[in-house]
Each structure stands twice: as C-alpha cells, then as structure tokens.
C-alpha atoms as an extended CHARMM CRD file, in Angstrom:
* protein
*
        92  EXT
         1         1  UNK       CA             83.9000000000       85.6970000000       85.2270000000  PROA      1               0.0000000000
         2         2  UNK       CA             80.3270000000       86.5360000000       86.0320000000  PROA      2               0.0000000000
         3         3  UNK       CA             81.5460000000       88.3970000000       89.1100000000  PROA      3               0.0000000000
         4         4  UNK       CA             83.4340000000       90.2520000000       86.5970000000  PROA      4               0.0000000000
         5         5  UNK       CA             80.8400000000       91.3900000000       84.0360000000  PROA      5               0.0000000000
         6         6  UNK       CA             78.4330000000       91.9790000000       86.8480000000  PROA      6               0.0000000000
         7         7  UNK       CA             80.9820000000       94.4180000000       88.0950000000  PROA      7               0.0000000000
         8         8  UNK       CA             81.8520000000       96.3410000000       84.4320000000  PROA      8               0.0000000000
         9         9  UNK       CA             78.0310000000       96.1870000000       83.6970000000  PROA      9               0.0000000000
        10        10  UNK       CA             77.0910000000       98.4190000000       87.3730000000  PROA      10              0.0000000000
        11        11  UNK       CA             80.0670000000      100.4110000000       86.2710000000  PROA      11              0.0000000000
        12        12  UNK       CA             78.3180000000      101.4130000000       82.9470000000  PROA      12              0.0000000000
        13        13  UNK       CA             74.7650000000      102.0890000000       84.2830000000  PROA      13              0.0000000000
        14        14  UNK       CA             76.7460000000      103.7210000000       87.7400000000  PROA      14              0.0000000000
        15        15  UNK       CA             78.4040000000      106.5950000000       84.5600000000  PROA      15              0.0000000000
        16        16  UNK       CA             75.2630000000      106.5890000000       83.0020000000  PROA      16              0.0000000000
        17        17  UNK       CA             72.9530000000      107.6530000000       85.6800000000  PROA      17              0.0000000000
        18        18  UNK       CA             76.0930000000      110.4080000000       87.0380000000  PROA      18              0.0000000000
        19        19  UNK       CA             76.1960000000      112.0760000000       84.0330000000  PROA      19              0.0000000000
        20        20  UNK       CA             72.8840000000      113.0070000000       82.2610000000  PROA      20              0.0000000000
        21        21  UNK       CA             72.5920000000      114.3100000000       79.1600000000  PROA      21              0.0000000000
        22        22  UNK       CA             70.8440000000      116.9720000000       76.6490000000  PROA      22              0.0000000000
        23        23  UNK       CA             71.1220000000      116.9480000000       73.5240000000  PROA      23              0.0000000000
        24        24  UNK       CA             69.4860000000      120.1780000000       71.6840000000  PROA      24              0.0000000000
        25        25  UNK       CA             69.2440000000      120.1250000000       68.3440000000  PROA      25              0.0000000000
        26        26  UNK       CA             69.5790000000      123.6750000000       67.0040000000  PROA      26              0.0000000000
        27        27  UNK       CA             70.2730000000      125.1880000000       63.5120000000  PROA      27              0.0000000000
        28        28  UNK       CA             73.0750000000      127.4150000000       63.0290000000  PROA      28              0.0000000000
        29        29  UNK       CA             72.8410000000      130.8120000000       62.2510000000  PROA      29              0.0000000000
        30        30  UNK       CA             74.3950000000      130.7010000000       58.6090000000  PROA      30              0.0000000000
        31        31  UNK       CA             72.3180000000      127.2280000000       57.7800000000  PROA      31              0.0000000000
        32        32  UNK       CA             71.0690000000      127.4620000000       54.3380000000  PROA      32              0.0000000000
        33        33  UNK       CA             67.2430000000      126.7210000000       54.4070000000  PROA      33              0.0000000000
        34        34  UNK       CA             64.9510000000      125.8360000000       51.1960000000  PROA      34              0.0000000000
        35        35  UNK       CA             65.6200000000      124.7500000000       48.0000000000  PROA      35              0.0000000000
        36        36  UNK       CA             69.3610000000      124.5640000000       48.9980000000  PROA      36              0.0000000000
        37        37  UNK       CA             69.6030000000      121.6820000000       51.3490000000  PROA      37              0.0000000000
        38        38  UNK       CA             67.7240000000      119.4820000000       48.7400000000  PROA      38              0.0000000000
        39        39  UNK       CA             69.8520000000      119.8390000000       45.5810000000  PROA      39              0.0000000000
        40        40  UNK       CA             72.9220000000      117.3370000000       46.9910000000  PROA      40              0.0000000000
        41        41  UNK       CA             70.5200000000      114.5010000000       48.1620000000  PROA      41              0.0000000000
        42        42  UNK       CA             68.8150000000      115.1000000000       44.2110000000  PROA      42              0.0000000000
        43        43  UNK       CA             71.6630000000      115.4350000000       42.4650000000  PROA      43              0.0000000000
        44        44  UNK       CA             73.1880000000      112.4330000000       44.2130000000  PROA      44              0.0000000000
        45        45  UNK       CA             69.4670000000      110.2520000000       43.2220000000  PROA      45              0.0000000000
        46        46  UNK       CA             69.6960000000      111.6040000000       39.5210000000  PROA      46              0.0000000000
        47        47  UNK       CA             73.6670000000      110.2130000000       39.0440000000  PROA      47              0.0000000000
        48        48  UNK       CA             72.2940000000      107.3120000000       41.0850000000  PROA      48              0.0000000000
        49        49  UNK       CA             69.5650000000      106.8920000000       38.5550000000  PROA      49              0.0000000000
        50        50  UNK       CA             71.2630000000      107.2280000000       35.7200000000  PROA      50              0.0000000000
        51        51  UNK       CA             73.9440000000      104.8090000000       36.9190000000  PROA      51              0.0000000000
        52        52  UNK       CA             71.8200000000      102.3170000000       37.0300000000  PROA      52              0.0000000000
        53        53  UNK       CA             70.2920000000      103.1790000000       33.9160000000  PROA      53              0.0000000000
        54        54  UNK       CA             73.4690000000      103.2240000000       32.2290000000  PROA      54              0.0000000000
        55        55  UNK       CA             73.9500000000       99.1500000000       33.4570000000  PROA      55              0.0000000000
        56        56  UNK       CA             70.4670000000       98.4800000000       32.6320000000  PROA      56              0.0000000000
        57        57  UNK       CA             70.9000000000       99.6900000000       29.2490000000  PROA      57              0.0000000000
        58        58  UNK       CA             74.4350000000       97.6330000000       28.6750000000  PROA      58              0.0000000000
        59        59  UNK       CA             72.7390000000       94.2910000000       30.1060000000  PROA      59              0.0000000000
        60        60  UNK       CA             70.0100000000       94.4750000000       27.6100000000  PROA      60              0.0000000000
        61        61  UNK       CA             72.1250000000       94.9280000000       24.8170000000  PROA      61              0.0000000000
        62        62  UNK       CA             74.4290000000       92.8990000000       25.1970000000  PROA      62              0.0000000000
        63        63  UNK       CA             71.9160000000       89.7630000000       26.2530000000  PROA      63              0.0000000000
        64        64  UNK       CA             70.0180000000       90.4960000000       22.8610000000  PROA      64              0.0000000000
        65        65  UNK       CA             73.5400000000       90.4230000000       21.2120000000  PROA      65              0.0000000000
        66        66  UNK       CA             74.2880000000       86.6280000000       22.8710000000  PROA      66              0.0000000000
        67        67  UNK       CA             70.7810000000       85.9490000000       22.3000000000  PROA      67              0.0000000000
        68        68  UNK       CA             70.6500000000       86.7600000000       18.2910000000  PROA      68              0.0000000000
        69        69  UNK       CA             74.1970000000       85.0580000000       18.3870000000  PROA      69              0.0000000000
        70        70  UNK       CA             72.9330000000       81.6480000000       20.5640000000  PROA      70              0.0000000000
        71        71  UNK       CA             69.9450000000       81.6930000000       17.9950000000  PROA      71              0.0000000000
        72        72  UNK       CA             72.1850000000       82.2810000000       14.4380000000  PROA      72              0.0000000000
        73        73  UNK       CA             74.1770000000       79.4690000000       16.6380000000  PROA      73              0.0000000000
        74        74  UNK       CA             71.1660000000       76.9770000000       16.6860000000  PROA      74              0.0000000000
        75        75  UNK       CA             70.6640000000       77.4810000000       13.4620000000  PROA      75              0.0000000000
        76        76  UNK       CA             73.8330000000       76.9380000000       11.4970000000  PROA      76              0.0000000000
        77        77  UNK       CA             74.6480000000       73.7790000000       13.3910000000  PROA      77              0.0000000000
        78        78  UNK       CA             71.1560000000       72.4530000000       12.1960000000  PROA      78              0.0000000000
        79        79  UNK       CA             71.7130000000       73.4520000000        8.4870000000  PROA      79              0.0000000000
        80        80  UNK       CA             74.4170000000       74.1570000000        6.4520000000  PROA      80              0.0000000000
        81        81  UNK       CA             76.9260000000       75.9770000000        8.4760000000  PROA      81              0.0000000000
        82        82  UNK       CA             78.8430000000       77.7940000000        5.8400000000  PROA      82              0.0000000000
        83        83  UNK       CA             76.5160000000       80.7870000000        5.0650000000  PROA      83              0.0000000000
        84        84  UNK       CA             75.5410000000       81.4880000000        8.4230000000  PROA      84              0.0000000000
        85        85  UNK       CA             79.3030000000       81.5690000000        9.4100000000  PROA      85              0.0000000000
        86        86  UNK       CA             79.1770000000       85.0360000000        7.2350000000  PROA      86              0.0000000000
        87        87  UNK       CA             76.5760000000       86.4850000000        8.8100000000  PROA      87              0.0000000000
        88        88  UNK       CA             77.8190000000       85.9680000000       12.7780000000  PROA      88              0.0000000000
        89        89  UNK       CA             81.0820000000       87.7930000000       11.4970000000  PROA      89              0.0000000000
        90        90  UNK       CA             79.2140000000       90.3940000000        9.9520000000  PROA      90              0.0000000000
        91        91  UNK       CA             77.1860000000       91.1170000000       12.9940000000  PROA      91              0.0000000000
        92        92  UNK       CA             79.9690000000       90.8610000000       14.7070000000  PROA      92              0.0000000000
C-alpha cells in the first residue's frame, strides 16, 4: 500500500512539473468599472442588514410580550387571580 501511494504521489508532482502554468488575470474589454461593480455586493449587505434587522426586531418583541406575560403570570398566582385573568386576555 505504501508502494502504492508512493507511486500515485510521483505521478502527481511528475504532471505537475510537465505542465506549467500562467494564469493572467486580465479584464475584459466590456467590464463595467466604478460605481457599477459595487452596487450588487451593497445591495446584497443592505437586504442582509435589514434581514437581520427584521429578526432582531421580532425577538425583542416578542420576549417583552412573554416577559410582561411571565410577570402578569407571577403576579396573579400570588394574589387574587380573577382580575388579572382579564387583563392577560386583553393584552392578548
């Protein structure tokens, strides 16, 4: 088995060093330049953005609605329970 890698690994380097290679990085002709090329990467950030703003948003409110709920919770088991009943269905 070692024989055997040995043999695939002088293989590899034995292509490598055969066949060089360039690579040239070159614009094309019609490549738009400026202001162009940067409103896809911004416009992908400001849906990102706002995304996350969106969940951010939705998280809050809701844990201040379980929060207000857990406390009007607390209380009503501690006191009398009927009038504070009314006012978790009225919040809803």
């Amino acid at each position: 088995m070692i024989l055997h890698s040995a043999s695939i690994a002088a293989f590899f380097v034995d292509q490598l060093a055969q066949a060089p290679v360039v690579v040239k990085c070159v614009l094309p002709t019609n490549a738009d330049s400026g202001l162009k090329q940067w409103i896809q990467p911004i416009l992908n950030l400001v849906s990102i953005v706002a995304v996350v703003g969106i969940a951010i948003f939705s998280f809050g409110a809701t844990s201040r609605k379980e929060h207000r709920r857990w406390v009007l919770g607390r209380l009503c088991t501690s006191l009398n329970p009927a009038p504070c009943l009314d006012k978790i269905i009225s919040r809803g």
